[in-house]
C-alpha positions, 0 to 999 in steps of 0.5 A, a space after each residue: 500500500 502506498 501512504 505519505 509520511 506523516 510529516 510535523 509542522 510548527 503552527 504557532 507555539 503548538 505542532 501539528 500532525 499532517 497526513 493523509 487517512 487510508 480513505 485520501 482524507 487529508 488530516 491534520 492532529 495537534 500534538 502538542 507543544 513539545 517537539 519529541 511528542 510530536 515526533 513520538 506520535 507521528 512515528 505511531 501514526 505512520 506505523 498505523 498508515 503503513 499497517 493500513 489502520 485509521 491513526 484516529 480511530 486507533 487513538 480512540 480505540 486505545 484510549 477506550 481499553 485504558 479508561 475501561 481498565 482503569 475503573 475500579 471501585 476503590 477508584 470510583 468511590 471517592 470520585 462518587 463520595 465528592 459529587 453526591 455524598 452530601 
């Protein structure tokens, strides 16, 4: 399958993300304002474009399967006890 790297751009004091969806969907990510982040995301969105995956929907994906992992119910009683125990 042949992609375009995703390549980062500097937009202000924030850098960018810019590549194109497996579908031809042109996109462009914010990653934030440190450049060695931005460098770490774009080497795991190329690998998800060379993989012929959607970078956004795996982001998403990832980020589902933490949050699920994550909730416990020592966790959640004291998120519970600061908005309803009155």
């Amino acid at each position: 399958m042949d992609f375009k790297p995703v390549k980062i751009r500097k937009r202000g004091k924030r850098y960018c993300l810019d590549y194109y969806r497996p579908n031809g969907e042109r996109r462009r990510i914010s990653a934030g304002s440190d450049r060695s982040v931005a460098q770490h995301m774009a080497v795991q969105f190329n690998n998800w474009l060379i993989e012929g995956k959607d970078p956004e929907c795996e982001i998403e994906r990832k980020n589902r399967v933490e949050k699920r992992q994550r909730m416990t119910l020592s966790g959640l009683f004291p998120e519970f006890m600061e908005k309803h125990g009155k």
